[in-house]
C-alpha positions in Angstrom: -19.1 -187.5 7.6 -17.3 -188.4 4.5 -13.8 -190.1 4.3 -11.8 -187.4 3.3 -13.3 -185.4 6.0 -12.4 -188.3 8.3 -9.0 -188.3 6.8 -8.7 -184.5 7.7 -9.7 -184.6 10.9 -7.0 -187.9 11.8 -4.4 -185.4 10.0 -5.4 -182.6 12.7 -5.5 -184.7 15.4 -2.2 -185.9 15.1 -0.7 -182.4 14.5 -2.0 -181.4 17.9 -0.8 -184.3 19.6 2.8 -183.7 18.3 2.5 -180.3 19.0 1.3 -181.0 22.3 4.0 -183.4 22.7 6.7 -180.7 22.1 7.8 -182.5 19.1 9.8 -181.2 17.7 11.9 -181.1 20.9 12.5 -177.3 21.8 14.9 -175.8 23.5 17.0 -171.9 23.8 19.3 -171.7 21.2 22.7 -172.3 22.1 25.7 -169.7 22.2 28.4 -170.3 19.4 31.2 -172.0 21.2 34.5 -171.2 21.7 38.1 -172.8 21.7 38.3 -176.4 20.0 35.0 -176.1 18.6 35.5 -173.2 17.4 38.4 -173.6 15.6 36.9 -177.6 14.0 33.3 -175.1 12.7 35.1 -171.9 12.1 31.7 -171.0 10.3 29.6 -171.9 13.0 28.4 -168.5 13.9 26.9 -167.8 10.1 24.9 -171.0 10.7 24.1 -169.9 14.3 22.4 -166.7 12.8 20.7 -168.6 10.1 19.4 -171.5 12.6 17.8 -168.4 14.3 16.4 -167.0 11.5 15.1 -169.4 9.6 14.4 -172.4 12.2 11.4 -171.5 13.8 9.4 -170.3 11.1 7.2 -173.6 11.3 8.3 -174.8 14.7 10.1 -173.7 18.0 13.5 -174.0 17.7 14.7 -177.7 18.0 16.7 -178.8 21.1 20.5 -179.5 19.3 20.7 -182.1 21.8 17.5 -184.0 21.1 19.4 -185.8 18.3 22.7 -187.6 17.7 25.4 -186.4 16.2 24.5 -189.1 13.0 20.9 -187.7 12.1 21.3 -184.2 12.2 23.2 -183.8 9.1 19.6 -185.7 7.4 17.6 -183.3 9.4 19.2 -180.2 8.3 19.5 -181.2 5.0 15.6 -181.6 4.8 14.5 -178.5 7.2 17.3 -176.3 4.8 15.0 -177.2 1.7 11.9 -176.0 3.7 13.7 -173.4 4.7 14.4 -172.1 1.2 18.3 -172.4 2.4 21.2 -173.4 -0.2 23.5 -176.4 0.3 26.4 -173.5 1.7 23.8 -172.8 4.0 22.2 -175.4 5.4 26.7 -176.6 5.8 26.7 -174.1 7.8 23.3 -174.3 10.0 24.3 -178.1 10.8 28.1 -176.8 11.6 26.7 -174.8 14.2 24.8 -177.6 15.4 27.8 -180.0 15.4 29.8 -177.3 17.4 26.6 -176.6 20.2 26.7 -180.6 20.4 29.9 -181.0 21.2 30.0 -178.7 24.2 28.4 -181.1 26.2 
């Protein structure tokens, strides 16, 4: 076996342990809040419909509470390029995940 098809086969084997690991963390997508939360991501339900449309295209949809408040707004902004999502977008995809957080 060559090197390269060494290097493939390390690649594959560390997609399905990820994958098998649930990673990234999955989870239903959350309901757009209401009342204060609301009112702070007023565009939080355009960014719930996006998250649904466009965030499981390579993976389940990711568990808004697996991360904190500080990295999703990194997250989103890498998954929106993936995503093929504009900047107005992928503001509104992480609002929605901001509001969902802060139910809880």
């Amino acid at each position: 076996m060559t090197s390269s098809n060494l290097t493939g086969l390390s690649v594959l084997a560390l997609a399905a342990v990820l994958v098998g690991c649930g990673y990234p963390k999955s989870a239903p997508v959350p309901a757009v809040p209401g009342g204060e939360a609301s009112s702070n991501w007023p565009d939080a339900a355009e960014g719930r419909t996006l998250f649904v449309a466009n965030c499981n295209k390579c993976h389940a949809h990711p568990d808004v509470h697996s991360e904190s408040d500080a990295e999703w707004p990194s997250i989103v902004q890498r998954m929106a390029k993936k995503a093929d999502l504009d900047a107005a977008q992928g503001e509104k995809v992480l609002h929605f995940v901001l509001a969902a957080r802060s139910q809880h």
